[in-house]
C-alpha positions in Angstrom: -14.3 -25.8 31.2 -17.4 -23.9 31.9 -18.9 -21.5 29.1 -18.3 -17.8 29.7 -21.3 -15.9 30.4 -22.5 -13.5 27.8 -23.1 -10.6 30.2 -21.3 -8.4 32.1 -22.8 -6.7 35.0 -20.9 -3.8 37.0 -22.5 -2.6 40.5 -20.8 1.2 40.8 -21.2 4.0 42.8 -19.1 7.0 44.0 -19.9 9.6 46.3 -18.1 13.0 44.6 -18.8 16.8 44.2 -20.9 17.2 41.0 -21.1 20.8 40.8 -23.4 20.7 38.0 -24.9 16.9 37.5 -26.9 17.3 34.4 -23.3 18.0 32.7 -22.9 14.3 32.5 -25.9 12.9 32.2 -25.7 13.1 27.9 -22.5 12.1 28.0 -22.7 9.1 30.1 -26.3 8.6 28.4 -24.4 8.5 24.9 -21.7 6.5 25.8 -24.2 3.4 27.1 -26.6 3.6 24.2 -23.5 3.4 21.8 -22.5 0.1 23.4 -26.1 -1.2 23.9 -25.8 -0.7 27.8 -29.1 -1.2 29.7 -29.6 -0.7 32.8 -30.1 2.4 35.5 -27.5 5.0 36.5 -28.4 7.9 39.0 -26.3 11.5 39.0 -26.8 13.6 42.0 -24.6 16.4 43.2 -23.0 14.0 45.9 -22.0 11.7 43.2 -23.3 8.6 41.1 -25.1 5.4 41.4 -26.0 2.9 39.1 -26.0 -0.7 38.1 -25.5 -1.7 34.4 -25.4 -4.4 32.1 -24.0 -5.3 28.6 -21.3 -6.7 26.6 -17.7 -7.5 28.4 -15.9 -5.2 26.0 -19.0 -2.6 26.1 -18.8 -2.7 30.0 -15.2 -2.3 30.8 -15.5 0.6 28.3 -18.2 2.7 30.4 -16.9 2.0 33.4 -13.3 3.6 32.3 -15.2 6.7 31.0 -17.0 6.8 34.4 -14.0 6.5 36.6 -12.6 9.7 34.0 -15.5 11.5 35.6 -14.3 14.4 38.4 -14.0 12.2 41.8 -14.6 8.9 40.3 -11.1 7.8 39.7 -11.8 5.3 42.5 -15.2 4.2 41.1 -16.5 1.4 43.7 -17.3 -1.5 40.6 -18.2 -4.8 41.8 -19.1 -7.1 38.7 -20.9 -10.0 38.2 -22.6 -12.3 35.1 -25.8 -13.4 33.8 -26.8 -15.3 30.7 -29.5 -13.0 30.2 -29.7 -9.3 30.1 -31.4 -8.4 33.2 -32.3 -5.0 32.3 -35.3 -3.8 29.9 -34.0 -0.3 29.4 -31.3 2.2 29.6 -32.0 5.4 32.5 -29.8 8.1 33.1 -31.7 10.1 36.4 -31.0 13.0 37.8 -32.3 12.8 41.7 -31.6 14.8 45.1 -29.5 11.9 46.7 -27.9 9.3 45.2 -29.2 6.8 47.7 -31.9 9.0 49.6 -31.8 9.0 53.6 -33.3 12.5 53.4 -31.3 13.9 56.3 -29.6 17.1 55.3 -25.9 17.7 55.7 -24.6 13.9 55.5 -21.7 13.8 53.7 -19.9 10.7 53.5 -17.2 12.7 51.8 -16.7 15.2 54.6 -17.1 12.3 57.9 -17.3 8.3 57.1 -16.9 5.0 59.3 -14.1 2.8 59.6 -13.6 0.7 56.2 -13.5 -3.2 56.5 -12.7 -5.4 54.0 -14.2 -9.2 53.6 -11.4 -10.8 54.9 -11.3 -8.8 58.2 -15.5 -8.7 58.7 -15.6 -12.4 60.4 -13.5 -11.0 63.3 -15.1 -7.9 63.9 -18.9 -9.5 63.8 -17.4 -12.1 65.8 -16.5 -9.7 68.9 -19.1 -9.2 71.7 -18.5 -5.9 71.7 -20.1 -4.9 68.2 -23.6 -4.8 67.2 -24.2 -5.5 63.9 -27.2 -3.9 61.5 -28.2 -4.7 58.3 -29.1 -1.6 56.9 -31.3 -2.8 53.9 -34.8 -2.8 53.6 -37.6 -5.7 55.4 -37.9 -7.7 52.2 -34.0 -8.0 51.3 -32.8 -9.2 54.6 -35.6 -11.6 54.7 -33.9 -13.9 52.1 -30.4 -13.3 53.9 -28.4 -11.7 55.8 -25.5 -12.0 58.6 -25.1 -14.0 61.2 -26.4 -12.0 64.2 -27.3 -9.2 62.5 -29.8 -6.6 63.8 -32.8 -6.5 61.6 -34.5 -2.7 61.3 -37.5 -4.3 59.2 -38.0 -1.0 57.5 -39.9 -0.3 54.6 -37.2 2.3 52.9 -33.6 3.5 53.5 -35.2 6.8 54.7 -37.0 4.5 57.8 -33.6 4.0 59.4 -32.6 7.0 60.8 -35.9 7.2 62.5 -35.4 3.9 63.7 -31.9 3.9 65.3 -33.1 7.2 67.3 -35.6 5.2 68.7 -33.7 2.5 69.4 -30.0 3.5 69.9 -30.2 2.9 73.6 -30.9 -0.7 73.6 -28.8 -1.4 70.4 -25.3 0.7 73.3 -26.2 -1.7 75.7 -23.3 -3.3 76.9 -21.4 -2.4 73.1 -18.9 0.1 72.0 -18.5 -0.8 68.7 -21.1 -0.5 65.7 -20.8 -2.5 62.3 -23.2 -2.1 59.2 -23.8 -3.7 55.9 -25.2 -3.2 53.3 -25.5 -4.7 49.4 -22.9 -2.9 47.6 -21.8 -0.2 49.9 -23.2 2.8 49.4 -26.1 2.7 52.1 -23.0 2.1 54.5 -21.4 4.8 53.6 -24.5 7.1 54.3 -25.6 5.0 57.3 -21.8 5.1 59.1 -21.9 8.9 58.3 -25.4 9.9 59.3 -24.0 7.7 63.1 -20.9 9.6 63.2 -23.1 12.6 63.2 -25.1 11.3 65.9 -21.7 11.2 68.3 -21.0 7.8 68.1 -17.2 6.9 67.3 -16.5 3.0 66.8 -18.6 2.7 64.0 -17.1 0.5 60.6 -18.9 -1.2 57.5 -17.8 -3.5 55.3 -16.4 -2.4 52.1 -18.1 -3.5 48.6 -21.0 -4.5 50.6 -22.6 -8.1 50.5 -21.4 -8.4 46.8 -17.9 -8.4 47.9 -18.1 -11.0 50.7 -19.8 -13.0 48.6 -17.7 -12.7 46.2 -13.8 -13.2 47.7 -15.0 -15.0 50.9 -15.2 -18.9 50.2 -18.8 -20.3 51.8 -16.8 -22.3 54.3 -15.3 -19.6 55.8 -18.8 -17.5 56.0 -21.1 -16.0 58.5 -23.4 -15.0 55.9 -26.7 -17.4 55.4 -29.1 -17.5 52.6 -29.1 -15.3 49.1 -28.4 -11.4 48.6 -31.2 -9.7 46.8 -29.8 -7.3 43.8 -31.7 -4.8 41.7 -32.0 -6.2 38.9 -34.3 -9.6 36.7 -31.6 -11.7 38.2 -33.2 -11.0 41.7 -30.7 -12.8 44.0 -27.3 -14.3 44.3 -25.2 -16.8 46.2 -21.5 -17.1 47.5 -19.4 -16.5 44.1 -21.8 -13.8 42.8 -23.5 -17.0 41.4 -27.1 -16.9 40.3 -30.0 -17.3 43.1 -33.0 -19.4 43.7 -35.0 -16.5 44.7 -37.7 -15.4 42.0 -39.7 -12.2 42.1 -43.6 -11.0 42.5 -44.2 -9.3 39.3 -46.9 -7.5 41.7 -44.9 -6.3 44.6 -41.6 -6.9 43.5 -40.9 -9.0 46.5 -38.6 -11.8 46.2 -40.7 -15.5 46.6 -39.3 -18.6 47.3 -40.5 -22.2 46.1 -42.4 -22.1 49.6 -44.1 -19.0 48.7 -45.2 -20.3 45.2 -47.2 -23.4 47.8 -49.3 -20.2 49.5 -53.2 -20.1 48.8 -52.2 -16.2 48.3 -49.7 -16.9 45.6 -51.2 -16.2 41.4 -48.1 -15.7 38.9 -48.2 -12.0 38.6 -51.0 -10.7 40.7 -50.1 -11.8 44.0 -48.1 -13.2 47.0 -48.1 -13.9 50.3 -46.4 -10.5 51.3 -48.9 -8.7 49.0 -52.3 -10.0 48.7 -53.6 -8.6 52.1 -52.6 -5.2 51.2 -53.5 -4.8 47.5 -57.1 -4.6 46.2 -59.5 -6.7 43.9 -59.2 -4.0 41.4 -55.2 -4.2 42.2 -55.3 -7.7 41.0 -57.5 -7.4 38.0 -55.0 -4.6 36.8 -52.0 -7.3 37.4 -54.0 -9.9 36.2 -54.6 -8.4 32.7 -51.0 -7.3 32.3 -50.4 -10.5 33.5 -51.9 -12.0 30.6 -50.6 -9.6 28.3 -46.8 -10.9 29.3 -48.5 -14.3 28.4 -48.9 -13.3 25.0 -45.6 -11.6 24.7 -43.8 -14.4 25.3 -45.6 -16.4 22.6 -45.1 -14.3 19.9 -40.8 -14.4 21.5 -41.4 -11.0 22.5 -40.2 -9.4 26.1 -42.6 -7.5 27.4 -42.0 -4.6 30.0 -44.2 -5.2 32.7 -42.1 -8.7 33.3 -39.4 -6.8 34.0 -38.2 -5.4 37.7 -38.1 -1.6 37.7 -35.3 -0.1 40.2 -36.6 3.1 42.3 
């Protein structure tokens, strides 16, 4: 029997109508420190978005007081373990968007695309007559992604309206139907609504995101290939939500692979193949010295911050 894993982690979000955001920021801030959450929650007036981290018990407890939040009875919570925390820190943010696409008047609440769960994604990806995007950014999709999935390669979520504009004729050639992913959901959600309000009807997306698939759909039965990048120090995971092989540039925040760590361009810390032709010699000296000062963290059994992946 395999040992339990000493962390609970809970993916959540909820688009709802948070007259005044700020309300709960204290109160959900309060409730995670008592239970020695970590992690990063955002509250917007469309809702709340967040992943978090902690103790079984201490998790399942948050999560209830979330979902007792107005409009978040049916919190969208996908969990998953670690064996370590993979959070440095506790934030509770107030921003503009929960997930920001910048494009005013998107409400997913208001005028949303056709849900899809796992077991029913295979057969709509399958049929001719769908295009599929992945609606995540360059460096996520590059360590996985759908079978024939459409790859946007942009930088940021705000990139893709842009994007399908510019390409939305040749993306309708010869198909009537439009499918998106995305991680957990909630880019879906925005991305199916922001097509809807660009005139276009058949559009679905998967619900629970990557996280789900992986999780309920068994890897014989999948069309998804390589490792889902998530937010967090765990940086990827497989089919069961188990933990990836993927590991992360502490510079760029990119996820590397063994192959990477081979590259000429590749220093622990200060650089990687993705990076090093955009980043300065004074860029690398900065990395390099906290670089070293992560060294000495660890000898003295310390964690230091700057080892740690920041969410935006």
């Amino acid at each position: 029997m395999s040992k339990p894993h000493p962390i609970k982690v809970a993916a959540l979000y909820r688009f709802a109508n948070f007259e005044n955001p700020s309300e709960y920021q204290p109160q959900i801030a309060e409730r995670c420190e008592l239970h020695g959450i970590k992690g990063t929650i955002l509250l917007a007036h469309e809702g709340i978005n967040g992943t978090i981290a902690g103790n079984p018990n201490a998790i399942d407890d948050v999560v209830a007081f979330l979902k007792s939040l107005p409009g978040c009875a049916d919190l969208d919570v996908k969990f998953s373990h670690a064996d370590i925390m993979p959070f440095y820190r506790l934030k509770v943010r107030l921003k503009r968007e929960i997930v920001t696409m910048g494009v005013d008047g998107i409400d997913p609440k208001r005028e949303v695309g056709t849900y899809v769960q796992p077991a029913d994604w295979n057969a709509l990806i399958s049929d001719p007559d769908t295009v599929l995007i992945d609606t995540r950014n360059d460096y996520e999709v590059a360590i996985g992604t759908f079978e024939g999935a459409v790859d946007p390669r942009t930088k940021s979520f705000r990139d893709f309206p842009q994007w399908f504009r510019e390409n939305r004729d040749s993306l309708s050639e010869g198909k009537t139907k439009f499918a998106m992913f995305c991680t957990g959901g909630i880019r879906c959600e925005k991305s199916t609504a922001f097509l809807k309000a660009e005139g276009i009807d058949d559009v679905f997306h998967l619900e629970g995101g990557i996280l789900r698939y992986l999780e309920t759909i068994s890897e014989q039965d999948s069309k998804w290939h390589g490792e889902c990048f998530v937010f967090d120090d765990r940086v990827s995971v497989k089919h069961g939500l188990e933990l990836g092989s993927k590991q992360l540039c502490r510079a760029c925040r990119h996820p590397i692979s063994d192959e990477d760590k081979q590259s000429p361009f590749f220093e622990e810390g200060i650089s990687c193949p993705a990076c090093y032709h955009v980043r300065s010699e004074e860029d690398r000296d900065r990395f390099a010295e906290r670089q070293k000062q992560i060294a000495l963290a660890r000898k003295r059994g310390q964690r230091h911050i700057g080892a740690i992946l920041k969410r935006d």
